[in-house]
C-alpha positions as CSV (number, residue, x, y, z in Angstrom):
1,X,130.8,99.1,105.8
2,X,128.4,99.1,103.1
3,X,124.8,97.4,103.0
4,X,125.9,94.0,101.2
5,X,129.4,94.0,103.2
6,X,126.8,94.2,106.3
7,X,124.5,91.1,104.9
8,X,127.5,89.1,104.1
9,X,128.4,89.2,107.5
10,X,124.8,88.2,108.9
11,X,125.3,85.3,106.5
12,X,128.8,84.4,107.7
13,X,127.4,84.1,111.1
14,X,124.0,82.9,110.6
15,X,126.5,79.8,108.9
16,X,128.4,79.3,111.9
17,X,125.5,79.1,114.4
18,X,123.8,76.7,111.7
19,X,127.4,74.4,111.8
20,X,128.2,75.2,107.9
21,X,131.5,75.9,107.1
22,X,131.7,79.6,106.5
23,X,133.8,78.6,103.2
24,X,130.8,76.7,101.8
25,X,128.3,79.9,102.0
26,X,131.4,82.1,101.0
27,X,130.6,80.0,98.0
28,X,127.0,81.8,97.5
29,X,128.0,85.4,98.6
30,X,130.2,87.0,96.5
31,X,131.2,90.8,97.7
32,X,131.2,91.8,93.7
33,X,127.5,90.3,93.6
34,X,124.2,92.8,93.8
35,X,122.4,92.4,97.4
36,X,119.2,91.5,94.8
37,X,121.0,88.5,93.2
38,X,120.5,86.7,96.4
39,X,117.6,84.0,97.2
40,X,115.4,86.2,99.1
41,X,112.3,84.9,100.8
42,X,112.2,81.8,102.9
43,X,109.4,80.2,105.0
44,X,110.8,77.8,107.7
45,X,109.3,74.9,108.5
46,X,109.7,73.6,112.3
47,X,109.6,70.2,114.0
48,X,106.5,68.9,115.8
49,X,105.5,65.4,115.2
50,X,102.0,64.7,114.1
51,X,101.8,68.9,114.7
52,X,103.2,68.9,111.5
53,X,100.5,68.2,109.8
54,X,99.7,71.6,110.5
55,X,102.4,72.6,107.5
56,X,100.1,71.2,105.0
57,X,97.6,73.6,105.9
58,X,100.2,76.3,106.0
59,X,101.6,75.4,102.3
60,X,97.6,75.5,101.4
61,X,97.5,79.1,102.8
62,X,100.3,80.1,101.1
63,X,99.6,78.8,97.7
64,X,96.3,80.2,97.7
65,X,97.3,83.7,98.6
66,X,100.6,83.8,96.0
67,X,103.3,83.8,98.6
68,X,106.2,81.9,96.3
69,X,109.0,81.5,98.5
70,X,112.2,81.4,96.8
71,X,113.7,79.0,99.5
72,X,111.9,76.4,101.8
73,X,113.6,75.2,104.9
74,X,112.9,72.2,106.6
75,X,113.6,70.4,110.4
76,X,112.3,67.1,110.9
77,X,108.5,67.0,110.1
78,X,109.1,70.6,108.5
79,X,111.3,68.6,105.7
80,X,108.7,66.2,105.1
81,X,106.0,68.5,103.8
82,X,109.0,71.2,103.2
83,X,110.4,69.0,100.3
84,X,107.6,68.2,99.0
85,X,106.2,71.5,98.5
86,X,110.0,72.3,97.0
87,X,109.3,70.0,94.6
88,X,105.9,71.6,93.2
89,X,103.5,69.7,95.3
90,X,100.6,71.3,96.5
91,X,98.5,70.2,100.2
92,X,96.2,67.9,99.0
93,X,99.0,66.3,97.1
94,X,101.4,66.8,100.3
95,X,98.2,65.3,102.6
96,X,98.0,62.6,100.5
97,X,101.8,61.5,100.2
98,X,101.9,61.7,104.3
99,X,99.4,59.4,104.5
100,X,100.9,56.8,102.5
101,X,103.8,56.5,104.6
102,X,104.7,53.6,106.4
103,X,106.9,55.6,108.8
104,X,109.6,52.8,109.4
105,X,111.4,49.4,109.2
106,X,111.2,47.9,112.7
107,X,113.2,45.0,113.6
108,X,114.1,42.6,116.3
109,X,116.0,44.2,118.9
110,X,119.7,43.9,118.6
111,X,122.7,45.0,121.3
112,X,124.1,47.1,121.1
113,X,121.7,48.9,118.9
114,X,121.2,52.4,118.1
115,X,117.4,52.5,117.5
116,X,114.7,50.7,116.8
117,X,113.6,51.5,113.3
118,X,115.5,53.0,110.1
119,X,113.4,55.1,108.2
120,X,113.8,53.2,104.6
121,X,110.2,53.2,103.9
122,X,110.5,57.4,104.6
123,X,113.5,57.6,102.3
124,X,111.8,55.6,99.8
125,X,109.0,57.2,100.0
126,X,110.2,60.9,99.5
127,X,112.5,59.8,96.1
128,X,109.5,58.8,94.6
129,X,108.2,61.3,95.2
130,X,110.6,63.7,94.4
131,X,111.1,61.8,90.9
132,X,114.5,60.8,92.3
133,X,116.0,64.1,92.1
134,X,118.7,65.4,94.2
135,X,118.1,67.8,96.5
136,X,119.9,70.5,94.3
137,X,117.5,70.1,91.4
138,X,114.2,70.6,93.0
139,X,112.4,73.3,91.5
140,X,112.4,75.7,93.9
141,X,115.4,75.5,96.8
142,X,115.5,73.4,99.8
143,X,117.2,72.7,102.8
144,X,117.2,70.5,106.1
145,X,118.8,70.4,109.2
146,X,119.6,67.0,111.2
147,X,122.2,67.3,114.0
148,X,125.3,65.4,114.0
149,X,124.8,62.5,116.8
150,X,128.9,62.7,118.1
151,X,129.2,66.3,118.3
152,X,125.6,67.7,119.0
153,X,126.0,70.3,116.0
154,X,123.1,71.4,113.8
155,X,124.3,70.1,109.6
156,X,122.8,72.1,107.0
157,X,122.2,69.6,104.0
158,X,121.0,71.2,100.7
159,X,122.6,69.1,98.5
160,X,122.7,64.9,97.9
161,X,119.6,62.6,97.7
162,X,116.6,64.0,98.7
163,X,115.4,60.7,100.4
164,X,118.2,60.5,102.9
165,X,118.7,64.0,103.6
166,X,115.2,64.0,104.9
167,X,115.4,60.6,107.2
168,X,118.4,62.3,108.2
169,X,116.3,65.6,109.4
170,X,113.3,63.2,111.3
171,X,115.2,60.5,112.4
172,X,114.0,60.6,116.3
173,X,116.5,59.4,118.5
174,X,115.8,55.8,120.0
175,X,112.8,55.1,117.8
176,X,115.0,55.6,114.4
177,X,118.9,54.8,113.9
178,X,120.9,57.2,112.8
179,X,121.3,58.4,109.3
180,X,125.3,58.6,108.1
181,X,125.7,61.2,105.5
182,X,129.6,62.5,104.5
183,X,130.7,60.2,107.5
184,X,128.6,61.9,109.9
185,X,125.7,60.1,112.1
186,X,122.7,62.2,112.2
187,X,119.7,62.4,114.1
188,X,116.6,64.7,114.3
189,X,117.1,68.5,113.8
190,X,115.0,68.9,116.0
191,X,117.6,68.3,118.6
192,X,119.8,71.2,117.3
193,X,117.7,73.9,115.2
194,X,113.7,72.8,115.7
195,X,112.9,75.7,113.1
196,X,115.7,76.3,110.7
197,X,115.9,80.1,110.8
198,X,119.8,80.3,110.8
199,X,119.7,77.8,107.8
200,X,117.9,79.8,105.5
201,X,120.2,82.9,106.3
202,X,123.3,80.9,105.7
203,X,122.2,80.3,102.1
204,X,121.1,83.7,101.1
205,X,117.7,84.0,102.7
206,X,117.0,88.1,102.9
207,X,113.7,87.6,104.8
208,X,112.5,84.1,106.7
209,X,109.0,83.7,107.8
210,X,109.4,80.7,110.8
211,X,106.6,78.4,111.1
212,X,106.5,76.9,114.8
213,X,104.3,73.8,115.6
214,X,106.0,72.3,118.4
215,X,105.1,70.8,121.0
216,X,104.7,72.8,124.4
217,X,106.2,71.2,127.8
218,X,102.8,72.0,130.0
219,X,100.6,70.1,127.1
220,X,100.4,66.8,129.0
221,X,100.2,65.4,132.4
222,X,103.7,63.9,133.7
223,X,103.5,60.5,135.0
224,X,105.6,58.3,134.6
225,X,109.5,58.0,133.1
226,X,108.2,58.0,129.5
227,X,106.2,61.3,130.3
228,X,109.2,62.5,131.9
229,X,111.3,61.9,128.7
230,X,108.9,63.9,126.6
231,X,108.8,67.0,128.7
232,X,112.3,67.6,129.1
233,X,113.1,66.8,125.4
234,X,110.5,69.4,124.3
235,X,111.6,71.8,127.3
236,X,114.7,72.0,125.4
237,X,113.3,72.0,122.0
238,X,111.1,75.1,123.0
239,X,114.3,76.9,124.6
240,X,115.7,76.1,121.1
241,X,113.1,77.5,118.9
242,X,112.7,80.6,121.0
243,X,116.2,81.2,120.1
244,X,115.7,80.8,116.2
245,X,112.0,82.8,116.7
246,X,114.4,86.0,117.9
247,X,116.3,85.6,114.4
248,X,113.4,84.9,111.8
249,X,111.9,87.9,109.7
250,X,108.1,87.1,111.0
251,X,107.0,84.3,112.9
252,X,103.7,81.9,112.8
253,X,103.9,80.4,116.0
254,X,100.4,78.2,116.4
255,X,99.6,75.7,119.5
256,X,98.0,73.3,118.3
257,X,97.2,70.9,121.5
258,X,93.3,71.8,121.9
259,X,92.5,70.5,118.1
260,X,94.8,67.5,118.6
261,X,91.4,66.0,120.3
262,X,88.4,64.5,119.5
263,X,87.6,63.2,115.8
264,X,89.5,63.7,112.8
265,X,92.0,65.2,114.8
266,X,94.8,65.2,111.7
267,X,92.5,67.4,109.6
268,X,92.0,69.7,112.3
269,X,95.6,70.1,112.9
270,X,95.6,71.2,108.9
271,X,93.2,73.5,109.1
272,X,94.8,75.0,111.9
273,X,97.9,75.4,110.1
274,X,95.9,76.9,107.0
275,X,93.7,79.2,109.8
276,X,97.0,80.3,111.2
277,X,99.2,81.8,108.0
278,X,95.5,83.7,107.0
279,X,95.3,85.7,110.0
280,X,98.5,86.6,109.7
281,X,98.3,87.5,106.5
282,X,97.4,91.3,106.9
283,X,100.8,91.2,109.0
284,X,103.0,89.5,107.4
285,X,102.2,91.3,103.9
286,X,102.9,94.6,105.5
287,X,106.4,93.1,107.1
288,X,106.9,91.7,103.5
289,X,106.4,95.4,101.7
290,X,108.3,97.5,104.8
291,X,111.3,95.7,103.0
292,X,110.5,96.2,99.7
293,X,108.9,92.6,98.6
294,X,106.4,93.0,96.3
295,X,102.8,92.6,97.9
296,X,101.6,89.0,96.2
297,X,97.8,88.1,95.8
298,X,94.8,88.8,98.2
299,X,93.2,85.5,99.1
300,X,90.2,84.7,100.7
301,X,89.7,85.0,103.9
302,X,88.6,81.6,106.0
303,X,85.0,81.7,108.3
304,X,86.6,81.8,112.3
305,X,87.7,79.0,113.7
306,X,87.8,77.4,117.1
307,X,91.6,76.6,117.3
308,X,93.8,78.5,118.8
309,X,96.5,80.3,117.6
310,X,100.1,81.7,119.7
């Protein structure tokens, strides 16, 4: 079997782990087609919750030291900032648009009801964003995951309005109703593929760098039946994730809990994220040029910080 014969395996089952028809990524990998003519790096944006602001700082990282990904991935608050930074925002910008967000609609209980909230003011928010482009025509490419609510499989969506595809990705079981795309209810990724690592190899990825801000299960104190909700939801989200960590290229992998005290805590959590993709910067440029990438710029390197980094 030759080397692309090889890759167009990895992709057919990268696409079936990630619940894409294998027919639709047949549709990006053609046998006749140079291994080079493929989308080659991704970074992959993980869930997290207000952790995620720790992407912004990432993006800032990146930006600042060249690294131009040719595909960004995004689960839950991963496609928030993911998106955006597909679609030539840069952090302060990102910062900025996050903070503006009015996260959702709440309304009056109803029965039987399937969440509190819808995330309109989200979906809103991201077309404008986004200049009302579809997904498809962002500048550079983008992709979420939600999970389909019925069947519990992760849904690759790189394609329709932007807006909806990424309420889809971060609506949160409970707190948000489900978003129906192509007939399909969808909740939070999160659920299914926390950092989408198979995603970016189903649509051509040749080298994904995994971003992981998740929550951890020891971070708080259990102590009553909401506490106990949270722990084992992120007790399988981190089973999850250590699954997609095994398949990414290089992982970033930051906990975050310690800054998520104290003052300013959001800008804390950024500049973790930005502390954390500059000290693995050395690494990660070395793992870049072992495969032939070509090394991108230098950066500058930030004074030590107290937050810690996995």
């Amino acid at each position: 079997m030759n080397h692309f014969s090889k890759r167009r395996r990895q992709l057919l089952l990268a696409a079936a782990s990630a619940g894409l028809p294998l027919s639709q990524v047949a549709a990006f990998v053609n046998e006749s087609d140079p291994i080079d003519s493929v989308p080659q790096l991704a970074v992959c944006l993980g869930s997290g919750g207000k952790h995620g602001y720790a992407h912004i700082g990432a993006i800032r990282a990146f930006d600042r030291l060249g690294l131009k990904p040719d595909i960004v991935c995004g689960t839950s608050a991963g496609a928030i900032a993911g998106v955006l930074w597909a679609a030539g925002h840069g952090a302060d910008a990102i910062e900025k648009i996050v903070n503006e967000a009015d996260w959702y609609t709440q309304r009056l209980p109803r029965i039987p009801m399937l969440g509190i909230g819808k995330l309109d003011s989200l979906r809103e928010l991201i077309d404008r964003h986004v200049g009302h482009k579809r997904i498809e025509s962002l500048p550079t490419r983008f992709a979420a995951v939600a999970t389909d609510l019925d069947t519990g499989q992760p849904i690759l969506l790189d394609k329709g309005p932007t807006g909806q595809v990424v309420a889809a990705s971060a609506s949160v079981p409970l707190r948000y109703e489900p978003v129906t795309i192509g007939g399909k209810r969808l909740v939070d990724g999160a659920l299914s593929a926390p950092i989408p690592v198979d995603a970016a190899h189903a649509i051509g990825a040749r080298f994904a760098v995994a971003v992981d801000v998740a929550y951890r299960p020891y971070e708080e104190p259990v102590s009553g039946i909401s506490d106990v909700a949270f722990q084992t939801f992120h007790i399988m989200v981190n089973r999850l994730i250590e699954e997609q960590i095994k398949r990414a290229d290089f992982a970033i992998r930051l906990d975050v809990h310690e800054v998520m005290r104290g003052d300013d805590v959001l800008s804390n959590v950024i500049r973790a994220g930005e502390g954390a993709v500059h000290q693995h910067w050395p690494e990660l440029k070395r793992a870049l040029s072992r495969v032939g990438f070509e090394a991108v710029g230098q950066g500058s390197w930030l004074e030590a910080q107290t937050y810690t980094v996995g």
